[in-house]
Backbone as a printed PyTorch tensor [residue, N CA C, xyz], in Angstrom:
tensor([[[  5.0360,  -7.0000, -15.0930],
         [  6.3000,  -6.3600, -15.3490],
         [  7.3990,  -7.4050, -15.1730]],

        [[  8.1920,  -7.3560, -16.1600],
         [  9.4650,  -8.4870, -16.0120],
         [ 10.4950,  -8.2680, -14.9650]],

        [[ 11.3570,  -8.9970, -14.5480],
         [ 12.1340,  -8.9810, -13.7580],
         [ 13.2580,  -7.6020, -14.1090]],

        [[ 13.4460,  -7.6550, -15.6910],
         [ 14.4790,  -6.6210, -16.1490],
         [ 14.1060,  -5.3620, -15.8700]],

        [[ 12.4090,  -5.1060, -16.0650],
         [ 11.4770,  -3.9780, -15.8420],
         [ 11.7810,  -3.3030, -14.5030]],

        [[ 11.7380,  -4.2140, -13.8420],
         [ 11.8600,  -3.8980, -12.4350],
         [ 13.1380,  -3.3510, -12.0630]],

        [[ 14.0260,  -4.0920, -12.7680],
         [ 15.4790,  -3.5160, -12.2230],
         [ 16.0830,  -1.8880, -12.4590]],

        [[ 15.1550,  -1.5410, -14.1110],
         [ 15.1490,  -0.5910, -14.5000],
         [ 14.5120,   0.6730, -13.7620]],

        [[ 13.3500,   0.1170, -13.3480],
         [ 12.3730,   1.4320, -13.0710],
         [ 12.4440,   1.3100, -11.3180]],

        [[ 12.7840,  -0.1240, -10.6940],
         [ 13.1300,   0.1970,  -9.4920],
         [ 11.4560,   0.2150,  -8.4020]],

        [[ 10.5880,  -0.2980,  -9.3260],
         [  9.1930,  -0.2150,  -9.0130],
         [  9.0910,  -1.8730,  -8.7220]],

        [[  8.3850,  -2.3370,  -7.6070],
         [  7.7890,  -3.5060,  -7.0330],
         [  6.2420,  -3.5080,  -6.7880]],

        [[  5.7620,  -3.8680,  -7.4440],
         [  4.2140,  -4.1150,  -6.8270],
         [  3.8730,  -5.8190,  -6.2530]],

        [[  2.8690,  -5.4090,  -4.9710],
         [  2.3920,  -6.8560,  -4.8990],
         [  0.9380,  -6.9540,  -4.9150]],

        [[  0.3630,  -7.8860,  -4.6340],
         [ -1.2400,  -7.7530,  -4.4130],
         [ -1.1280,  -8.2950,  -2.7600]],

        [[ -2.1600,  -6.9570,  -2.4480],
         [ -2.5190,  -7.6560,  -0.8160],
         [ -3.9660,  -7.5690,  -0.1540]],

        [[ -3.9390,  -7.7310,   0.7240],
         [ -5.6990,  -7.0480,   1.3160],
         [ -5.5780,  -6.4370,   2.3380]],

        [[ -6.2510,  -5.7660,   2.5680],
         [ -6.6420,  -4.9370,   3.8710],
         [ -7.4640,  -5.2900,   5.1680]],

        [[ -7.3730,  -6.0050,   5.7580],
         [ -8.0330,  -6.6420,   6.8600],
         [ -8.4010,  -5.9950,   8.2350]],

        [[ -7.8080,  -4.8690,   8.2260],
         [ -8.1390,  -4.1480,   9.6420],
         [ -7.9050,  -3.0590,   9.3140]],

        [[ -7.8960,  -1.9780,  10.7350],
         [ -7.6800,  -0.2930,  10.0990],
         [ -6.6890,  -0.2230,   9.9050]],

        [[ -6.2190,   0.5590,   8.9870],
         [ -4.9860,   1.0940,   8.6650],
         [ -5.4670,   2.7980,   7.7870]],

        [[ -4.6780,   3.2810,   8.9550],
         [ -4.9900,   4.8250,   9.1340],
         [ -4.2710,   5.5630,   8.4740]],

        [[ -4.5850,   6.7060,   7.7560],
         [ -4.0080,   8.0660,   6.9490],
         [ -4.4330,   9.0610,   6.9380]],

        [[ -3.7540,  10.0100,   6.4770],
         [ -4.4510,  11.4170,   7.1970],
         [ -4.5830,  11.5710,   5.2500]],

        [[ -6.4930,  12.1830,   5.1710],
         [ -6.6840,  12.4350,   3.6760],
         [ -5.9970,  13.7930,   3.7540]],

        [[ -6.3910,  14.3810,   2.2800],
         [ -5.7710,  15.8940,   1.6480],
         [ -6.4870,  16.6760,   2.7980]],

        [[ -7.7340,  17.0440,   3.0510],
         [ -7.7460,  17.4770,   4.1720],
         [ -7.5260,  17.3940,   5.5870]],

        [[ -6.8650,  16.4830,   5.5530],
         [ -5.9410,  16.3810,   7.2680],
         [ -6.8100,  15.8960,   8.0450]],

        [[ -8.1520,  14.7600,   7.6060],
         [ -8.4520,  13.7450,   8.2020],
         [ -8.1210,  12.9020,   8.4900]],

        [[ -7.9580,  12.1900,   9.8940],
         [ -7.5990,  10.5440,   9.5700],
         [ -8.7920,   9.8100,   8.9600]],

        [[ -8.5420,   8.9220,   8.4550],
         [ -9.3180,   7.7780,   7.9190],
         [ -8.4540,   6.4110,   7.4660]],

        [[ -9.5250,   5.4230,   7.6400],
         [ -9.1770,   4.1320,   7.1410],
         [ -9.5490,   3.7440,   5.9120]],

        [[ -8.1420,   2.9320,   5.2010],
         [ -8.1990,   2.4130,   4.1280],
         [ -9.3890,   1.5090,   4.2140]],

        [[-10.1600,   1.1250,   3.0850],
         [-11.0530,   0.3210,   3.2240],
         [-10.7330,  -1.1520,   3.0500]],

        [[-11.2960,  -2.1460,   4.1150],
         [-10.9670,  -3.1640,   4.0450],
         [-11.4760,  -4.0660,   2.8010]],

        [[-10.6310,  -4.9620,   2.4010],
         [-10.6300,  -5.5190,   1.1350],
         [ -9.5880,  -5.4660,   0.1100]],

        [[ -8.9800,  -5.9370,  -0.6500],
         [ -8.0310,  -6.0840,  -1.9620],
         [ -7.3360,  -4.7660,  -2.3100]],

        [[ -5.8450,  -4.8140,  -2.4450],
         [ -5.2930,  -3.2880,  -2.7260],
         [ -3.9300,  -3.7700,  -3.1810]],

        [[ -3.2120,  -3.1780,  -3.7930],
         [ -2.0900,  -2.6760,  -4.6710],
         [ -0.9140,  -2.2000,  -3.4650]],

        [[  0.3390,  -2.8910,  -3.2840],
         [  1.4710,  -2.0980,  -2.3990],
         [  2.3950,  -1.9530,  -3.9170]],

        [[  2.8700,  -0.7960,  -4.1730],
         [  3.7540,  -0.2610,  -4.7420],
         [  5.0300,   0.7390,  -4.2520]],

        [[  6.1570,   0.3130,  -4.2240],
         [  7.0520,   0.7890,  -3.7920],
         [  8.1690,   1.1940,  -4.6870]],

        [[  8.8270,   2.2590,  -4.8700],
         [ 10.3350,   2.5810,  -5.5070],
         [ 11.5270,   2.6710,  -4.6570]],

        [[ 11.2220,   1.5860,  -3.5840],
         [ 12.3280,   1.4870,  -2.9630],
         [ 12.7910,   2.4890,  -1.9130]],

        [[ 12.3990,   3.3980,  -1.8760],
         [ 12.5160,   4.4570,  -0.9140],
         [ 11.8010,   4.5480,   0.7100]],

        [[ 11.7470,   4.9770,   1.5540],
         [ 10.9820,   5.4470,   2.2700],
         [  9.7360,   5.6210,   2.4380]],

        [[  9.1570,   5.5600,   1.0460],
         [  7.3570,   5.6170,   1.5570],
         [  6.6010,   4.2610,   0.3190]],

        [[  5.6230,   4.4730,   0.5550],
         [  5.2580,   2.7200,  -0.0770],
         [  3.9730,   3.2790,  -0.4620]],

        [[  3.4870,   3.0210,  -1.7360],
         [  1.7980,   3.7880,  -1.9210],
         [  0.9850,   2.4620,  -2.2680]],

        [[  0.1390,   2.3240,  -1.5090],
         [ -1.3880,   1.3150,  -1.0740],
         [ -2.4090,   2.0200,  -2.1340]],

        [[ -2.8560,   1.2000,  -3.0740],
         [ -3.5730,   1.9330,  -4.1520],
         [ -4.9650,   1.2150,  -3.5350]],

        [[ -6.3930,   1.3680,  -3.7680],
         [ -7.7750,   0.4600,  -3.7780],
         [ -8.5320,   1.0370,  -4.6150]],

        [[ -9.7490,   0.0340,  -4.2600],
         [-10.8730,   0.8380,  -5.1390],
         [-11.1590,  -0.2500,  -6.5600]],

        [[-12.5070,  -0.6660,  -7.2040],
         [-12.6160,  -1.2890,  -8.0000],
         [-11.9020,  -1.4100,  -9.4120]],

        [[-11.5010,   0.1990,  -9.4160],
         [-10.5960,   0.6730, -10.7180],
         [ -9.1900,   1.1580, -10.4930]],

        [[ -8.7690,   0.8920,  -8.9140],
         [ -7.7100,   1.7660,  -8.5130],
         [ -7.6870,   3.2480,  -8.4180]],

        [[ -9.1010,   3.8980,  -8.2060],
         [ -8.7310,   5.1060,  -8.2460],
         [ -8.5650,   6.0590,  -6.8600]],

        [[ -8.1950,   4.9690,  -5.9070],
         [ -7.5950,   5.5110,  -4.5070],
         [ -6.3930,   4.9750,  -4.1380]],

        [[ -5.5030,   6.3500,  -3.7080],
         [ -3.9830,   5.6800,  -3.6980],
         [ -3.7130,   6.6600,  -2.1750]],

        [[ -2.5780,   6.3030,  -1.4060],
         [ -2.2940,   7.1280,  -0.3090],
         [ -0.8790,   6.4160,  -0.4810]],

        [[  0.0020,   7.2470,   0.0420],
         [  1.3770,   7.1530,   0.5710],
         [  1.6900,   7.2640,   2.0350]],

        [[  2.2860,   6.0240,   2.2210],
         [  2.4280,   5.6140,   3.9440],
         [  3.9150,   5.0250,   3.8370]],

        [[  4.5180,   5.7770,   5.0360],
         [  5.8240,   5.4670,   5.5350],
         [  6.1010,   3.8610,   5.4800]],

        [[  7.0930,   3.3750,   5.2700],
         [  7.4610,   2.1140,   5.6830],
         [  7.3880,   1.3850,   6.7940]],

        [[  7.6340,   2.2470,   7.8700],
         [  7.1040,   1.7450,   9.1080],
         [  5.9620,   1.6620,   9.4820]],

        [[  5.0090,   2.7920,   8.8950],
         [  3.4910,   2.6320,   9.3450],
         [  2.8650,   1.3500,   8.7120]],

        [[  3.7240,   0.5400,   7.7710],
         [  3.2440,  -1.1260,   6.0740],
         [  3.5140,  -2.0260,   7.0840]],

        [[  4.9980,  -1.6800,   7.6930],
         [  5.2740,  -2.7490,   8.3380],
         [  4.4280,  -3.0480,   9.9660]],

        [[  3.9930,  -1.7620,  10.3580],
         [  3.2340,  -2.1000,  11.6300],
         [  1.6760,  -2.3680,  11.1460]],

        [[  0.9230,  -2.3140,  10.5430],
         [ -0.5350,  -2.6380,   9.7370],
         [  0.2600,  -4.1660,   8.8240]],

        [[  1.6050,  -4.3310,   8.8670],
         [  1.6060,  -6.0150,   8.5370],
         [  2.0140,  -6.5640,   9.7690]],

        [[  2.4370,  -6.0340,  10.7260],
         [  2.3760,  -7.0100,  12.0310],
         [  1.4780,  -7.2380,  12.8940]],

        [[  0.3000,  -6.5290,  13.1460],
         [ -0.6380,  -6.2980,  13.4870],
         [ -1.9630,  -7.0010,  13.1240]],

        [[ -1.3490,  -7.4720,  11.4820],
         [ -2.1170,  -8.2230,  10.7290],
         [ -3.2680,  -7.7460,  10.2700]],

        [[ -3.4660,  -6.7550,   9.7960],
         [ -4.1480,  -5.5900,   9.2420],
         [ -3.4440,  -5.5850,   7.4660]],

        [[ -2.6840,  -6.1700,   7.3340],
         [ -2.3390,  -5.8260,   6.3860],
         [ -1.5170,  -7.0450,   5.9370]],

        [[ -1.9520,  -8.2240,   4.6050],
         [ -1.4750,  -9.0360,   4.3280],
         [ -1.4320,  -9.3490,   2.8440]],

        [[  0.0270,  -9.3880,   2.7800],
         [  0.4750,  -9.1590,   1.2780],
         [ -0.1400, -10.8520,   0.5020]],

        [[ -0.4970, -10.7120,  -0.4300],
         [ -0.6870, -11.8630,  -1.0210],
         [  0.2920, -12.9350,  -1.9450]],

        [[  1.5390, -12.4590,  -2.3690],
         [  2.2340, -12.5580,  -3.0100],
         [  3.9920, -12.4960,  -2.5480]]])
């Protein structure tokens, strides 16, 4: 996506990996951990940030900003880009 793209739609993606737990509660109100390995941070700038994985991307969860930034200080969570 071009720089102009971005300005428009207000969407940032990076590539990162997953290196430790980083916890979410699924549709049924489990916690569970993202699986460690390669994933998608996509953000619109707002308040919550969605972590996509999976060989095809077909797992996505939405996590607060603070919960990205504590799974990136923790070092659980390292953006590649």
């Amino acid at each position: 996506m071009s720089a102009s793209q971005q300005a428009v739609t207000g969407l940032t993606t990076h590539r990162a990996r997953i290196t430790g737990p980083v916890a979410y509660r699924s549709g049924s109100g489990r916690k569970q951990n993202i699986p460690i390995g390669p994933c998608l941070i996509e953000s619109m700038g707002g308040r919550s940030i969605d972590v996509i994985w999976g060989s095809r991307g077909q797992s996505s969860v939405a996590l607060t900003l603070d919960a990205i930034k504590a799974a990136r200080d923790d070092g659980h969570l390292v953006l590649l880009d």
